[in-house]
Each structure stands twice: as C-alpha cells, then as structure tokens.
C-alpha positions in Angstrom: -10.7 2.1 0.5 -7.2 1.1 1.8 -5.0 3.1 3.4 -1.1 3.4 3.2 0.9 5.5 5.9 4.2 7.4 3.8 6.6 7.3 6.5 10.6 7.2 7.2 13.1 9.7 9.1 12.8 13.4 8.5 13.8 14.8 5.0 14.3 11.6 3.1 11.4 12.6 0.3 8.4 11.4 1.7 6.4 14.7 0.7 7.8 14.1 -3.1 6.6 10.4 -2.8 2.9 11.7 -1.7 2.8 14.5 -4.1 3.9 12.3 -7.1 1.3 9.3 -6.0 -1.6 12.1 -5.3 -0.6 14.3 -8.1 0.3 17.5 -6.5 2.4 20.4 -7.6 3.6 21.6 -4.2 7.6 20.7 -3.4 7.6 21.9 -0.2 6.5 20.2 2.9 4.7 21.5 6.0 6.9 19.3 8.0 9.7 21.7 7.8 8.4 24.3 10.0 8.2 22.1 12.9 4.0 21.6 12.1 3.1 17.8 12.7 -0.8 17.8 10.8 -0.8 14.6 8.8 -0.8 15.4 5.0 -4.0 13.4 3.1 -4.3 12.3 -0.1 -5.8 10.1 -2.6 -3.8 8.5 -5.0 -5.3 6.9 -8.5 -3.9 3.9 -10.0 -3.1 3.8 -13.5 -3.8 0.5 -15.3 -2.8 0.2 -18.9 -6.1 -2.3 -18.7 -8.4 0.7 -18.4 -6.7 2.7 -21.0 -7.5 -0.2 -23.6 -11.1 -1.0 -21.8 -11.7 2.7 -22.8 -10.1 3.0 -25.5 -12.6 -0.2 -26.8 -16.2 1.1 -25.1 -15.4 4.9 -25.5 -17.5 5.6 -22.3 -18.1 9.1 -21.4 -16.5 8.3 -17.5 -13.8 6.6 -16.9 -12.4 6.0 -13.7 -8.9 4.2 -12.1 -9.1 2.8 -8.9 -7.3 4.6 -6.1 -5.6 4.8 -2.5 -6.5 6.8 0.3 -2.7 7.9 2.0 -1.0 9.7 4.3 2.1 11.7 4.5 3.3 11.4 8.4 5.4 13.6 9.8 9.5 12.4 9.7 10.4 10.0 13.2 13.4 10.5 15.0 15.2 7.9 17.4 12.9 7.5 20.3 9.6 8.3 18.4 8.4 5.8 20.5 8.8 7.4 24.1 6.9 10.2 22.4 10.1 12.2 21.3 10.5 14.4 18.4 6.9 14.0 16.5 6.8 10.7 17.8 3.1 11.0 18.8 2.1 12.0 15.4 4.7 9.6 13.8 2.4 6.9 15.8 -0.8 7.8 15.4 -0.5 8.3 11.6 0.8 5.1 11.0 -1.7 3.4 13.1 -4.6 4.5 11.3 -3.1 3.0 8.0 -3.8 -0.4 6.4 0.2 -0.6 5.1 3.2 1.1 5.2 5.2 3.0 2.3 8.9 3.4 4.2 10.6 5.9 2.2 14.3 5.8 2.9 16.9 8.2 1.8 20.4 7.5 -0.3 20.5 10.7 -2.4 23.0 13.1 -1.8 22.2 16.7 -1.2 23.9 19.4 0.4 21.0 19.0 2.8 22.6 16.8 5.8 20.9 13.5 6.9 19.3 13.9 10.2 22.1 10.9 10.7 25.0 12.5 9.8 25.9 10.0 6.9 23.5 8.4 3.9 23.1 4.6 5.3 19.6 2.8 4.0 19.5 0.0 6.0 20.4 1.8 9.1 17.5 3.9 8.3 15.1 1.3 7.2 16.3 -1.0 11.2 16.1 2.5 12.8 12.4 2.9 12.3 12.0 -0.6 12.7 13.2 -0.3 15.7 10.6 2.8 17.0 8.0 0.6 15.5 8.9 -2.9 17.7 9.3 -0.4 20.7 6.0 1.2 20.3 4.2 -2.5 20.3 6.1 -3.4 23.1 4.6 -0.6 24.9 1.2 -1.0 24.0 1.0 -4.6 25.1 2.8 -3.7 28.5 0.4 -1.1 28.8 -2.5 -3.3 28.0 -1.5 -6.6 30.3 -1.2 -3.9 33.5 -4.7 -2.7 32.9 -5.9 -6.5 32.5 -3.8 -7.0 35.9 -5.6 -4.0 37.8 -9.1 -5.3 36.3 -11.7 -6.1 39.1 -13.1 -8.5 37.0 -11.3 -11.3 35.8 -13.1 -13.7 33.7 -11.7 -16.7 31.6 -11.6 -14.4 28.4 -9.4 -12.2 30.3 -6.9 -14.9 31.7 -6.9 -16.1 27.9 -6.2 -12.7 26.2 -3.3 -12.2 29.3 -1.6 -15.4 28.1 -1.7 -14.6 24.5 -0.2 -11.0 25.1 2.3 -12.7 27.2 3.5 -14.6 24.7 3.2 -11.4 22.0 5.2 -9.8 25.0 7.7 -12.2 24.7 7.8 -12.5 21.0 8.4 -8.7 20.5 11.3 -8.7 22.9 13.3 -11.1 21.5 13.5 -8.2 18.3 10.7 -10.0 16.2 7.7 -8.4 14.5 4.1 -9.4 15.3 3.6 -10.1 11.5 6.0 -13.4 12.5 4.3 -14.1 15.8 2.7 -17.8 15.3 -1.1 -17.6 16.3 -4.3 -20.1 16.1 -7.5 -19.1 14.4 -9.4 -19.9 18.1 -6.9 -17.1 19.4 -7.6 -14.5 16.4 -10.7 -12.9 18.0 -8.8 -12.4 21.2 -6.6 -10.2 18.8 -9.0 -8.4 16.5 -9.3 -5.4 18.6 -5.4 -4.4 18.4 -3.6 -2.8 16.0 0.0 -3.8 16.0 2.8 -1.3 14.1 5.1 -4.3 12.8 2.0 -6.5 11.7 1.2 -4.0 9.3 2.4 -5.1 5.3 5.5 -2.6 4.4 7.2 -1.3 0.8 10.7 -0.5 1.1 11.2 2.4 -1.0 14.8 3.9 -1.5 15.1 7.3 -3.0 17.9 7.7 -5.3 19.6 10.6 -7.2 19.6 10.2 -11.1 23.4 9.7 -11.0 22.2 6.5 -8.6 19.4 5.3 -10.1 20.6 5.3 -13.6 23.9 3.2 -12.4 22.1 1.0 -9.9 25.0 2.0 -7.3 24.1 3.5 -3.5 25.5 2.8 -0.2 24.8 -0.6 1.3 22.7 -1.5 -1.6 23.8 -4.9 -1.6 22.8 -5.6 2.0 19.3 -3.4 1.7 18.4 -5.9 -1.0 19.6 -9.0 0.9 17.5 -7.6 4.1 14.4 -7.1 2.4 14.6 -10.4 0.1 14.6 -12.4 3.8 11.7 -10.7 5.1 9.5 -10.6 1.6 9.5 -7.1 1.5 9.3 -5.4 -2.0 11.6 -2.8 -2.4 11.7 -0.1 -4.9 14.1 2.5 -5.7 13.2 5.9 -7.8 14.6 8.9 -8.3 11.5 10.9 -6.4 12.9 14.6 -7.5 13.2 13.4 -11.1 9.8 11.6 -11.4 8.2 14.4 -9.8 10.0 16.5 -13.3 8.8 13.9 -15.6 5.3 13.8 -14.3 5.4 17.7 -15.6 6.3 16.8 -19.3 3.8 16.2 -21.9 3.5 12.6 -23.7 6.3 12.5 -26.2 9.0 14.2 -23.8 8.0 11.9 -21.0 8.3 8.9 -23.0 11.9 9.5 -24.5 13.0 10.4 -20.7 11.4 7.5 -19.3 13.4 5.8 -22.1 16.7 7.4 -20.6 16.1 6.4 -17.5 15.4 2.5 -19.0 11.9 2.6 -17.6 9.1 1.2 -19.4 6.4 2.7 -16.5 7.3 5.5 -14.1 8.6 3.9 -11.0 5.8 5.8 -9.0 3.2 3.7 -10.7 4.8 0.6 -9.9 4.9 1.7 -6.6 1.1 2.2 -6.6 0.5 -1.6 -7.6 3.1 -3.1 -5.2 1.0 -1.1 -2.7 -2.1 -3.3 -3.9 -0.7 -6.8 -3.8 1.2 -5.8 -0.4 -2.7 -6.1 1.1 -3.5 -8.6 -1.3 -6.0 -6.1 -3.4 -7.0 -7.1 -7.1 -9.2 -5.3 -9.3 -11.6 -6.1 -11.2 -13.3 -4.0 -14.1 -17.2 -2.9 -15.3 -17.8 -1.6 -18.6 -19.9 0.4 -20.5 -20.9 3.6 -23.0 -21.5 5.3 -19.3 -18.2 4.4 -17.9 -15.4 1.9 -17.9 -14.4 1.2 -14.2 -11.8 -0.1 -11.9 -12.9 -1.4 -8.2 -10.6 -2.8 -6.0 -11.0 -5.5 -3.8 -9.7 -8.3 -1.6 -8.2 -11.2 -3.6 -10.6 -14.2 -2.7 -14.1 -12.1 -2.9 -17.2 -13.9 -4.6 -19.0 -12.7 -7.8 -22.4 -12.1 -5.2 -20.1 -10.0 -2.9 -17.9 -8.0 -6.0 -21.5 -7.0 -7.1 -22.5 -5.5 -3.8 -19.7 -3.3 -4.4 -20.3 -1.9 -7.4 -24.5 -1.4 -5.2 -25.7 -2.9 -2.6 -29.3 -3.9 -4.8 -26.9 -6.1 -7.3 -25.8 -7.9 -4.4 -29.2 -8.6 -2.8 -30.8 -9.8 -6.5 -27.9 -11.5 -7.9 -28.8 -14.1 -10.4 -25.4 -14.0 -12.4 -22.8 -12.8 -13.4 -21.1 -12.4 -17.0 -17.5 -12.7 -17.0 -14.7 -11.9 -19.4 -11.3 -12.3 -18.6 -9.0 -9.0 -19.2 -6.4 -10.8 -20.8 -8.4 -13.0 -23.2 -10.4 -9.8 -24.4 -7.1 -8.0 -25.3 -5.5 -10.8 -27.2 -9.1 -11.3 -29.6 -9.6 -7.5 -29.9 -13.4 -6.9 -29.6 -16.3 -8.7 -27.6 -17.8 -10.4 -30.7 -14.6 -11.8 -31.5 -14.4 -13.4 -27.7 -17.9 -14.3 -27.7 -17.3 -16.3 -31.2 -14.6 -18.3 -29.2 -16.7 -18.9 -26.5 -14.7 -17.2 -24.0 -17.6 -15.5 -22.2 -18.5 -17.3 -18.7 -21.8 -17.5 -17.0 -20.6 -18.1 -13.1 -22.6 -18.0 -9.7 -22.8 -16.1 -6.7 -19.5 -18.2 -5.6 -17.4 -17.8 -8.3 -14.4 -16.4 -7.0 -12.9 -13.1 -8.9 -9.9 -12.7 -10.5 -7.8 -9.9 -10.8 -8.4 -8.5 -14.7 -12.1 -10.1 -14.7 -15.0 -7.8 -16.2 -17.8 -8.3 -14.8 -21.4 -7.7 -15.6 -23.8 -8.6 -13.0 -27.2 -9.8 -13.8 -29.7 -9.1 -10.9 -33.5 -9.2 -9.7 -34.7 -7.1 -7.3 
C-alpha cells in the first residue's frame, strides 16, 4: 500500500488535512507542544463505483481501497541542516511514496510562522529544504565512495552519475527532472531522493476564499504548479472537516453552497492515486464487492496474485467487465446479452474500472 507524506510549514492545517482523509475527530495536533512523533493513518477512498457495485451485488462486505499516510511534523527554514524538526521533517517524508504539501492562505488570528500569508513563498520554501537535503545526501555519499578502499568499476560508475545528480541539484533543479538512462537506473535504485518524489499542491483556504476563488498570489501559485505538472487543490480544511460531521441531507445542500459536487478531500484522495500512477480495479460478489489498487500497466495473471497468491500461480483466465459499460446497461444479464463480457489472458493489461473475476487451477 502506498504511502503519502502530509507535509508544509508549521500551522498551515496539515493535522485537519490528515484527520479529514483518515477520518478522525481530534482538531488538535501533537505538534503544538513541541512533540515531533509522526502521526499515522490510513485513509479509505471513496469511489462512487463501489457504492453502485454494492448497491447491484448487495454483498455482506464491502470495502474501498485506501492509503497508508503520514502527518509530519511542520519544517522551518533550514530543516535541512537539521534545524527546528528538521530531522523528523526528513525522515518522515523519506519513508513516503508521494507528497501531500499543504500550504496555508487562510487568515486567522493565529500568525504565520512567516509573518505574512504568501503560498508560493511557502510552497519554494520547502522546496527549497527539500533540494538542500538531496544535495546533502549525494555530497555525503560521493565522500564515502572517495574514502572507499575498494574502488571497482561500479563505483567509478555510480561516482560519475552522482556527479552529474550533484551538478543537476545545484543549478536549483529537482531530481524528478534529472535526465537518466535505463543502463544507469540500477546504479540509482538504492536512493531515495526528496524532489523525485510525485507532490499535490494543496492550498488551504478560508470559506470567504474558497467560495470567491480569491487568495494572495493565486494567480502565480497556479501558473507555478501548471509548469511543473503539479495538481493543485484548494479546500477549505476547517469547513470540510464541519461537513464531514453532518448527516446526508445537510451535507449535500452545504456541499451545494460551497458549488461542490464531491468534498474536495475526496478529490484529493484520487489525485493522490494518479500522482503514483495507481488505478483500481474491482471483484465482486454476495461476500464482498472490493476495490484493490494497483500500478497502472499490471497484467490480469499479476492483478490476480493480488487479490491471493494461489490465483496467481493457477491462472487460466480471467472474466472482465468494464465499470463503465456495466453502469450504462444496469445489470450483468443485460451486459452479457450485448456481449460485453471479455475472456482475456494472463497478459491482458488492467484497466482502471475493470471487474475482474479470475478463473484458476491449482
């Protein structure tokens, strides 16, 4: 299971982001009295596609897919030299597969640890700590390959390629940009490198902001993210976290006020997915209806050794219905009747939306 890293400067709503994505009740954050444990949580999905799947098979389980994450503590300027929390800042977004970067344009009586409400000095701030703390990894790492006793090709090959990382990162450019070979990837696969990692922008609003679509340097957040392909969301975290409380119908006619047709918090969750290039795909059933996600480009043998490891080993088949062709003819007789029910091999590749059920020997 994936896992995305909540981060951003101190007090900008990162807590609120993590509580609304894993469901908890609790406001306050830990993080305020100075403690630097990393908050964990797992966040479910929800996929109107499961609520109709369900809806249809009536199983007695169902179940969303979800995301494992992690609420690190706020970074200050010069995280990376270990100030502030900087060492927890680091550590927690190292272990995580993306990044969530909450930023703050709310206004509050509580002052920004900047002085003034600026996203996109925020969002180059952190981006900033993060180039830094590459920089001095790969420093760190081409001295020890200096000092090493034994020098063999692979090691002059994997002190060139740093050098060239080295040189990359100091001219102010992420390593997600940094031009590599295939022949030079497994020089690579052991390190783990802060501005590789896939990031959401997410900019937390008031409801006075949000509403309008009006906050400081809005215009050049967009402009910044647009030329690096980053999605961007903006919410109102304090206000979703309220309308998460509500039942059905009051949640509805505020989502309404606020001109959303799905909690922003929920789009979040799926921009998280296709920021590591996830899809889902779907098995079904009077036991459960189910969501599993997976990397986009996996097989129909490899999809069914997630679901168990004996599927994979004695697949035969699998029988696939697409999501979006099931939904438009209503039932499974009436897709069937249109012939819209595939037989595919172990190297059919899965879509996002395909239900799958796997025929096996074993």
């Amino acid at each position: 299971m994936p896992t995305y890293g909540i981060i951003g400067l101190p007090m900008v709503g990162k807590t609120t982001v993590f509580n609304l994505l894993t469901g908890t009740r609790k406001e306050t954050s830990k993080f305020f009295s100075g403690k630097t444990e990393l908050n964990l949580g797992s966040a479910v999905i929800r996929d109107r596609r499961i609520d109709f799947l369900a809806n249809l098979y009536k199983p007695r389980k169902t179940t969303y897919a979800q995301l494992e994450l992690v609420d690190v503590p706020g970074l200050v300027r010069g995280a990376s030299a270990g100030l502030g929390v900087g060492n927890a800042f680091l550590e927690g977004i190292r272990q995580s597969d993306a990044l969530v970067h909450v930023v703050r344009a709310f206004k509050s009586d509580l002052e920004h640890v900047e002085g003034s409400i600026d996203p996109l000095r925020d969002v180059l701030t952190v981006t900033y700590e993060l180039l830094m703390a590459d920089i001095a990894f790969v420093d760190k790492r081409l001295s020890r390959l200096a000092d090493s006793k034994k020098r063999t090709a692979q090691t002059e090959a994997e002190m060139r390629l740093l050098g060239r990382v080295l040189t990359h990162l100091e001219s102010e450019q992420p390593f997600s940009t940094f031009a590599i070979v295939p022949e030079e990837e497994k020089l690579l696969l052991s390190y783990t490198f802060l501005t590789g990692k896939p990031q959401i922008l997410v900019v937390n609003l008031d409801d006075e902001q949000f509403v309008d679509a009006c906050y400081p340097h809005r215009d050049e957040l967009h402009l910044y993210a647009s030329e690096r392909g980053l999605p961007l969301i903006e919410m109102s975290a304090n206000t979703e976290m309220e309308v998460s409380e509500l039942d059905g119908a009051e949640r509805a006619e505020f989502l309404t006020e606020l001109k959303l047709d799905v909690p922003s918090i929920d789009r979040l969750a799926h921009a998280s997915c296709q920021a590591l290039g996830l899809i889902s795909f779907f098995t079904v059933g009077e036991d459960e209806v189910r969501a599993w996600t997976v990397r986009q480009g996996i097989s129909a043998k490899q999809a069914a050794g997630k679901i168990h490891s004996d599927l994979e080993r004695g697949f035969i088949r699998a029988e696939v219905m697409r999501y979006h062709e099931l939904e438009a003819c209503g039932s499974v007789p009436k897709l069937k009747e249109k012939g819209l029910v595939s037989l595919e091999g172990k190297d059919y590749v899965v879509n996002d939306g395909d239900i799958l059920n796997i025929r096996f020997n074993v």
